[in-house]
C-alpha positions in Angstrom: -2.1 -157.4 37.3 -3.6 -158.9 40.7 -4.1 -155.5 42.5 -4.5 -151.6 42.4 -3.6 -149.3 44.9 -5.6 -146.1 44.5 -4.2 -143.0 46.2 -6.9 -140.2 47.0 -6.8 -137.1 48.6 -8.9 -137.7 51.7 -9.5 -133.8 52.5 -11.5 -133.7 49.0 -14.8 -134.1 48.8 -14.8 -135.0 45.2 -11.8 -137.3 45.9 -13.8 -138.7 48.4 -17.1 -139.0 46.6 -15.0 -140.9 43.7 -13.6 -143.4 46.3 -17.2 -144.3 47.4 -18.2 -144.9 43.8 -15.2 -147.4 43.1 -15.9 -149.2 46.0 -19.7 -150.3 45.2 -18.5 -150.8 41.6 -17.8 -154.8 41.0 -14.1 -155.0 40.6 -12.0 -157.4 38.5 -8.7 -156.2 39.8 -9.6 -155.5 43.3 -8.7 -151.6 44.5 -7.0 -150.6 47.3 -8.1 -146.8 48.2 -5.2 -145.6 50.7 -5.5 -141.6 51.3 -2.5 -140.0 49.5 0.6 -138.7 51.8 -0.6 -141.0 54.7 1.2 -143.2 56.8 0.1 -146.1 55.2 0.5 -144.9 51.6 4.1 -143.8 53.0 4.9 -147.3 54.6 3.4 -149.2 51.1 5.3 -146.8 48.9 8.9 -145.2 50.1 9.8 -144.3 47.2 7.1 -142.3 45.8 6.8 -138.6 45.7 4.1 -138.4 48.3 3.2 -134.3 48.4 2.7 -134.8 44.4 -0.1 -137.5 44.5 -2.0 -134.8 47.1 -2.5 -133.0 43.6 -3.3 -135.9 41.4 -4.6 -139.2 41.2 -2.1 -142.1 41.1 -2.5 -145.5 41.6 0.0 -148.2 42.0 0.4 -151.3 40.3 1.0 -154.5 42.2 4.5 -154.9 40.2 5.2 -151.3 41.1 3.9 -149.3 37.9 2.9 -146.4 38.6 -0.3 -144.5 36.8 -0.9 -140.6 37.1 -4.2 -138.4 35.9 -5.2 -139.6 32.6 -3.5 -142.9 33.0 -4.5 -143.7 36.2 -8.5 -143.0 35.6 -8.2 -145.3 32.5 -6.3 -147.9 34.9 -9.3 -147.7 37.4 -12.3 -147.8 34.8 -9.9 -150.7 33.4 -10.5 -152.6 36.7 -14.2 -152.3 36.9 -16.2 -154.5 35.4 -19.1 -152.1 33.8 -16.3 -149.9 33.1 -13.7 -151.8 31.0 -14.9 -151.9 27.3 -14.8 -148.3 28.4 -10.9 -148.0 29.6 -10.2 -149.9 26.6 -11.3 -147.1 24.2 -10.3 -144.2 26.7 -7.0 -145.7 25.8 -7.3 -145.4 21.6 -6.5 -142.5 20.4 -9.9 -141.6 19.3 -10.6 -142.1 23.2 -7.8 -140.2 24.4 -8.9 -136.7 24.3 -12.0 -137.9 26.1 -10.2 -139.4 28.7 -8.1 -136.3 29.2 -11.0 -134.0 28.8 -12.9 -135.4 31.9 -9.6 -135.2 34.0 -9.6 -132.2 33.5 -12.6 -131.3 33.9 -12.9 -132.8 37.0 -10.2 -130.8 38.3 -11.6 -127.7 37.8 -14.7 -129.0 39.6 -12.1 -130.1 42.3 -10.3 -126.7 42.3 -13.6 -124.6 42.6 -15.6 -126.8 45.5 -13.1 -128.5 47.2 -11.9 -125.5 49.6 -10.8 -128.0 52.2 -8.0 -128.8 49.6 -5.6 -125.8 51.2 -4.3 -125.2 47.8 -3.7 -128.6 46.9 -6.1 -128.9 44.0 -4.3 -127.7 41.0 -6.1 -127.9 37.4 -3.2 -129.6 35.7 -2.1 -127.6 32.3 -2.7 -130.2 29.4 0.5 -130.8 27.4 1.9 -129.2 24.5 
């Protein structure tokens, strides 16, 4: 993987706060941060549910693999360099939980401060 295209809600302060983090953090795949349902993430990505990645994060291979919440935090710490031995045992399954326990407690913080969001910040229900 050569790239990452990072799709954030621009009307979210949290969102927002997280894109200025990833870009002062040295990168090892360099990140792309496009605002989600825009023009541009439209004209890179036809095919791609736009109105969904509004609600969570996604971020977009260079080959076209797509990563949503869980997956695509892990996929973005993976890119980082501080951050990788991290991704790489977010992604065990003794890291797992942990991974998807910050996800979602992040949208909860994004779904109680973020009132700019117009509705859009769900908390997602965890599976099962």
């Amino acid at each position: 993987m050569k790239r990452l295209t990072v799709l954030y809600d621009a009307q979210c302060p949290l969102c927002v706060h997280l894109r200025h983090w990833l870009l002062r953090q040295r990168q090892l795949v360099p990140l792309d941060l496009v605002p989600a349902a825009s023009e541009e993430a439209e004209r890179r990505f036809p095919a791609l549910h736009h109105e969904s990645t509004l609600r969570e994060i996604t971020v977009v291979g260079d080959r076209g693999q797509v990563y949503r919440s869980t997956a695509a935090w892990i996929v973005c710490l993976w890119a980082l360099a501080e951050h990788r031995p991290k991704a790489h045992w977010l992604s065990t399954p003794a890291g797992q939980p942990f991974a998807k326990v910050t996800v979602l407690a992040a949208a909860k913080y994004r779904e109680l401060t973020a009132a700019s969001c117009e509705g859009r910040c769900e908390v997602p229900v965890p599976p099962g």
